[in-house]
C-alpha positions as CSV (number, residue, x, y, z in Angstrom):
1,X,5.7,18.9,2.9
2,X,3.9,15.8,2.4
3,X,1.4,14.3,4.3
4,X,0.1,10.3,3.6
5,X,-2.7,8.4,5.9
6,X,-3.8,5.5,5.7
7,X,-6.9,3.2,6.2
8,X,-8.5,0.2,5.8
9,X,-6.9,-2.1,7.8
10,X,-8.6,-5.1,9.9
11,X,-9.1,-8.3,10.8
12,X,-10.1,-11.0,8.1
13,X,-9.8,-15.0,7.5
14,X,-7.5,-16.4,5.4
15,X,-9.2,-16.1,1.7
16,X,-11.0,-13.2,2.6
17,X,-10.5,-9.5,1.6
18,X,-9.7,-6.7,2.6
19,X,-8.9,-3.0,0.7
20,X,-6.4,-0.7,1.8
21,X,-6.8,3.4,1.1
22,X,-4.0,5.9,1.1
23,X,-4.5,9.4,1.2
24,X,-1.7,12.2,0.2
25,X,-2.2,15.5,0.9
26,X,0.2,18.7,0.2
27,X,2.9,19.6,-2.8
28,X,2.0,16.4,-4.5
29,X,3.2,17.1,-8.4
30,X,2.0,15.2,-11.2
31,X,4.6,12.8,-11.9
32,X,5.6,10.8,-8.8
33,X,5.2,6.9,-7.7
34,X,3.0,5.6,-4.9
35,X,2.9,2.3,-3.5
36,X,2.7,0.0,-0.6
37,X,5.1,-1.7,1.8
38,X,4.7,-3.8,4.8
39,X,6.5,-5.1,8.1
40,X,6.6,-7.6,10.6
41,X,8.1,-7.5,13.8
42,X,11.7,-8.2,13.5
43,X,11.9,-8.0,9.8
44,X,12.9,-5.5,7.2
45,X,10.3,-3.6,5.5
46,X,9.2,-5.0,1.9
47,X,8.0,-4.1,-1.2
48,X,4.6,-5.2,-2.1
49,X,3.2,-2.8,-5.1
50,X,4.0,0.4,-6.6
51,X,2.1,2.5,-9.4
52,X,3.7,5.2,-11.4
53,X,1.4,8.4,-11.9
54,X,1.0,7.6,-15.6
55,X,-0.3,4.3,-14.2
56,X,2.0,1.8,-14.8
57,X,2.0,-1.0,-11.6
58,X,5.0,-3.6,-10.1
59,X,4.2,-6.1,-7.9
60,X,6.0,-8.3,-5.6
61,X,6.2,-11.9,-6.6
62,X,4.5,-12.9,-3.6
63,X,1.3,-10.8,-4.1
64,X,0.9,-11.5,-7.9
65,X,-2.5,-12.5,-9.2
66,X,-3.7,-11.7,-5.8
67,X,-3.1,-8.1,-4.7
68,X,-4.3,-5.2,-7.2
69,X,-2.9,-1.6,-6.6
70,X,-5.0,1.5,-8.1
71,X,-4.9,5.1,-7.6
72,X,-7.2,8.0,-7.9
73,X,-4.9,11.0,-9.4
74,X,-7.4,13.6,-8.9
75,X,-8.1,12.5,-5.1
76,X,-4.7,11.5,-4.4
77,X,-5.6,8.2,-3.2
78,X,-3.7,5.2,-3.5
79,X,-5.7,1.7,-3.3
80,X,-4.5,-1.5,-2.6
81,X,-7.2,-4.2,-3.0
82,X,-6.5,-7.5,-1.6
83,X,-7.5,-11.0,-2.1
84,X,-7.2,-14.3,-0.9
85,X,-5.4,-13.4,2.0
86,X,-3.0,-15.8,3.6
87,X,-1.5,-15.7,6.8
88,X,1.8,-14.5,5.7
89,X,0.5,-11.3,4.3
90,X,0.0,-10.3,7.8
91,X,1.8,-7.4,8.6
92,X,2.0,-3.7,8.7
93,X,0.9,-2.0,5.6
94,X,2.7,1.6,4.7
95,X,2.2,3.5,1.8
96,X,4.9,5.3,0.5
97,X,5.1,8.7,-1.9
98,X,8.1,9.3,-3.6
99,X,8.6,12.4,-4.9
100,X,11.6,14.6,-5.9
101,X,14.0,12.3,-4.9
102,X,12.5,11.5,-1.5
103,X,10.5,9.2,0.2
104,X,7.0,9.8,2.7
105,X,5.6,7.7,5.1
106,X,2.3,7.0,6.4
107,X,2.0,6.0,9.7
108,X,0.8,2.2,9.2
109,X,-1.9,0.1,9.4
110,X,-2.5,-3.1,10.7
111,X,-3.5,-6.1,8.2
112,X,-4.2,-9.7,10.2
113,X,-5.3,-12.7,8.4
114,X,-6.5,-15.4,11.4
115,X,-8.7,-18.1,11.6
């Protein structure tokens, strides 16, 4: 069983920052990929980064140059640090654990850009 919160979530202006933490705890084995989706109401859930264990990254077009994903092996933590925020990247942020063949959830957390 697998087990993924996370945090960081908030309000921020458009050009701010913000940086998202994901935390896995359980039978996490070495080699597995971690990443970060998000949602809006009425929409499908997207791909926004993912990092491979050994540490290599993929990011979605839309987040390029702007969005950095991280991770801390020994801590389990997945970041996701996030710049110049537009209003479009409001949404829903879930990170995701995939591992043996199957897929983890966190629970979500809210990201709103606003003036």
């Amino acid at each position: 069983q697998v087990h993924v919160v996370e945090s960081g979530g908030g309000l921020v202006q458009p050009g701010g920052s913000l940086v998202l933490s994901c935390v896995a705890s359980g039978q996490i084995f070495s080699n597995n990929v971690m990443g970060w989706y998000r949602q809006t109401p009425g929409k499908q859930r997207e791909f926004v980064a993912t990092m491979h264990s050994g540490g290599s990254a993929n990011y979605a077009e839309s987040v390029k140059g702007r969005f950095t994903i991280s991770r801390d092996n020994a801590n389990r933590t997945l970041y996701l640090q996030m710049n110049s925020l537009k209003f479009e990247d409001t949404a829903v942020y879930y990170c995701n654990v995939q591992l043996g063949g199957l897929d983890y959830w966190g629970q979500g957390t809210q990201v709103t850009v606003s003036s």
